[in-house]
Phi, psi and omega in degrees: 000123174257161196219150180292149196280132154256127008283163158291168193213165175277132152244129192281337216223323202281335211131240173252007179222175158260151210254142148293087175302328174304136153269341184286342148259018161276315160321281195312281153011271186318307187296358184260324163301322176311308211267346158248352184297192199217126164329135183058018168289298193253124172306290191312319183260095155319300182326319231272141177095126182275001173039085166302290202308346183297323193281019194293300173261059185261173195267114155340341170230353140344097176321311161325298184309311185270006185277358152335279183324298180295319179275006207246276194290303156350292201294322218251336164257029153249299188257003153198097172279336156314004211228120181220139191270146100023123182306309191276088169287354155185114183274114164269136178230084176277322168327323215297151189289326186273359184242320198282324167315307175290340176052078178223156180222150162256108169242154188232147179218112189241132194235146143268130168273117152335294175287337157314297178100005183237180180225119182246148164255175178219134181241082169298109168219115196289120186240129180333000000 
């Protein structure tokens, strides 16, 4: 199943976009909509989505801030169970002085695809 490459572009060969053929970047995708829609964003799913950006501005010590981790695994084992994180499963780096100045938070995620047999990260990063 293909899905259109973002941003889009006109494609000659695809149709009107150009498509992802890689499941391992159909996969990747899929984890970056995941990991920015925002709870209650898609009518039919409230749930759907770990809303990163909601964690942008917490506080570095914020029970919140680390409450990531848990809504990171949550989200992927309702909407991509095929998917399995990893025990070290996510660095957040909101401390680093160039990133908290910038009001950016970093998340890394490291996954298995199940059905595959392999394994990816993803290095996220939520920007004001």
């Amino acid at each position: 199943m293909f899905q259109p490459k973002f941003p889009l572009k006109m494609s000659d060969v695809d149709g009107p976009y150009d498509s992802i053929r890689d499941i391992k970047l159909n996969i990747k995708q899929n984890v970056k909509f995941l990991l920015n829609t925002s709870p209650g964003e898609w009518p039919g799913k409230p749930t759907l989505g770990v809303g990163l950006r909601h964690f942008l501005f917490e506080n570095n010590t914020s029970g919140d801030l680390l409450g990531i981790d848990k809504r990171v695994k949550d989200q992927f084992s309702k909407y991509l169970p095929f998917l399995e994180v990893s025990t070290e499963i996510i660095d957040v780096d909101s401390a680093g002085e160039s990133l908290i100045d910038s009001n950016r938070i970093k998340v890394v995620i490291r996954y298995n695809i199940l059905p595959l047999n392999e394994s990816d990260i993803i290095e996220y990063e939520v920007l004001e």
